[in-house]
C-alpha positions in Angstrom: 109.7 102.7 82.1 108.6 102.1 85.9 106.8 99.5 86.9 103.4 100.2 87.6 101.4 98.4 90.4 99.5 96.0 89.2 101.2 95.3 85.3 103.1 91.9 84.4 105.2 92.7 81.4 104.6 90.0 78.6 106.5 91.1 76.0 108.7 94.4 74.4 109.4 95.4 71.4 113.2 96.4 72.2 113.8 97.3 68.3 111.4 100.0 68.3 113.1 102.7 70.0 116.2 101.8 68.2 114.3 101.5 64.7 111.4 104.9 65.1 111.6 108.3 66.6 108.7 107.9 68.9 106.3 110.9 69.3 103.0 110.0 71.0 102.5 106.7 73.1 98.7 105.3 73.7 97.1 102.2 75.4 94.6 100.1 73.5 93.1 97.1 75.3 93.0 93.9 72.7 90.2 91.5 71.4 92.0 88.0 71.9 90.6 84.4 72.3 91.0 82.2 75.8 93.8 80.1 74.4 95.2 83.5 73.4 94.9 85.2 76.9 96.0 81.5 78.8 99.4 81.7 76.1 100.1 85.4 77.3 99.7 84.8 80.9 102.1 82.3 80.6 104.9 84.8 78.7 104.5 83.1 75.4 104.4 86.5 73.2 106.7 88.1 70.7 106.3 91.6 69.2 109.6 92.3 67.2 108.2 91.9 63.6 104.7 93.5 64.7 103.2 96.5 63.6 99.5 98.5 63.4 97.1 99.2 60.8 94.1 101.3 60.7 91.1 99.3 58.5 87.3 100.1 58.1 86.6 98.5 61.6 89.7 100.6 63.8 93.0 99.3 64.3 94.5 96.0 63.6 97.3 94.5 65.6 99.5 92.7 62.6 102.0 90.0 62.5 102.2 89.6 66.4 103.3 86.4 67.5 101.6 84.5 70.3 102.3 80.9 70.5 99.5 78.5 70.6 98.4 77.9 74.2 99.9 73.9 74.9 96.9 72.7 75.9 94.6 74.2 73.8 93.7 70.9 71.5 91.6 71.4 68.5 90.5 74.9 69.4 93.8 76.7 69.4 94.3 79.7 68.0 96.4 80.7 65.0 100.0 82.4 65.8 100.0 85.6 63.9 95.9 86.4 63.2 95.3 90.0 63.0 94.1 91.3 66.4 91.6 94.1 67.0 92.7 96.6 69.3 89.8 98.3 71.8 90.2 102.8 71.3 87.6 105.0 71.6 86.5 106.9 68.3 88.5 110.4 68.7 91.8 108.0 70.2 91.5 106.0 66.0 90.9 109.1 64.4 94.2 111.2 65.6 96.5 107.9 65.2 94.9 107.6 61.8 95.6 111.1 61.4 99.3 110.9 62.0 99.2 107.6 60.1 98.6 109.4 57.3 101.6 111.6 57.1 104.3 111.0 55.4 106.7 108.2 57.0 104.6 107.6 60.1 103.8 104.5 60.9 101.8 103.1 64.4 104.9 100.6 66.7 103.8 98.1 69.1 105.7 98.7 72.0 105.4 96.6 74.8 102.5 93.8 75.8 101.1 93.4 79.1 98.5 92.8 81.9 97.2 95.6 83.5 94.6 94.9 86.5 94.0 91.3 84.6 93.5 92.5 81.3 95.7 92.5 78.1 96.8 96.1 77.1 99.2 96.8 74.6 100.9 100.1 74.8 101.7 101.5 71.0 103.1 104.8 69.9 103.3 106.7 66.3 106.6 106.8 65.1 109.0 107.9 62.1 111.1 105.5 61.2 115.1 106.3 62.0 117.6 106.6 58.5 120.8 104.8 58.9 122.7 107.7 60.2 120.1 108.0 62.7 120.8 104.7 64.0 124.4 105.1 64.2 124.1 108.6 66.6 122.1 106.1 68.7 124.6 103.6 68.7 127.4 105.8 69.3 125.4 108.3 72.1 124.6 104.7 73.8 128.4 103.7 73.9 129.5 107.1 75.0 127.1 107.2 77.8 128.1 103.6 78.8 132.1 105.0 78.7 130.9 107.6 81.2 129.0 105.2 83.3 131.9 103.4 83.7 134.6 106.1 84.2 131.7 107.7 87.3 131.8 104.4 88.6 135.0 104.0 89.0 136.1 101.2 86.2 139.2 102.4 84.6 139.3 100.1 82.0 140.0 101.6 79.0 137.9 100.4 75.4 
């Protein structure tokens, strides 16, 4: 991924493409708190063990980690609450759709500010089986072998 003018990458899920096939990628903007937003602009974020679920209201950002703000005092913010994310109507509707099939599930994939404010940028995806993640592994090594031979490196692995 490029960046874009104006976006200040917070934080990646790096697991995700390793751990889903990804299909369809959307950006939802996120309901957060001011010791929230003043913790993100400061790269305090984690998104590895997060995930998306659809509820009566929309869509729920789950299990994100964002540390509490240092100098938030009394009215800090809990790590991991449940965060509403900002779609229009027919945007929830088709990710719930594909939610509901089979093995699809909705992946956080990266966190960041767009224009000053918080977006998060989610696809649906199926997760990978094991042999899966091994073609993955072993496509990434081969392409890194060729990398290396193009460039020049003759060391051998």
């Amino acid at each position: 991924m490029a960046e874009e003018e104006g976006v200040k990458v917070v934080a990646t899920n790096r697991r995700a493409r390793f751990e889903f096939h990804l299909e369809k990628s959307v950006e939802a903007g996120l309901v957060l708190t001011g010791s929230e937003v003043k913790s993100l602009r400061a790269g305090r974020a984690h998104l590895t063990e997060s995930f998306v679920i659809p509820t009566a209201q929309g869509l729920d950002l789950v299990n994100a980690h964002i540390d509490p703000y240092e100098h938030g005092g009394y009215a800090n913010h809990l790590p991991t609450r449940p965060r509403r994310l900002l779609l229009n109507r027919e945007e929830i509707r088709k990710l719930v759709k594909g939610v509901d099939q089979k093995g699809y599930t909705l992946v956080p994939l990266r966190l960041y500010f767009k224009n000053g404010r918080a977006k998060l940028e989610l696809a649906l995806g199926k997760g990978k089986k094991h042999y899966d993640k091994r073609d993955t592994v072993a496509a990434r090594d081969e392409q890194r072998h060729l990398d290396r031979v193009m460039k020049g490196d003759r060391r051998e692995d």
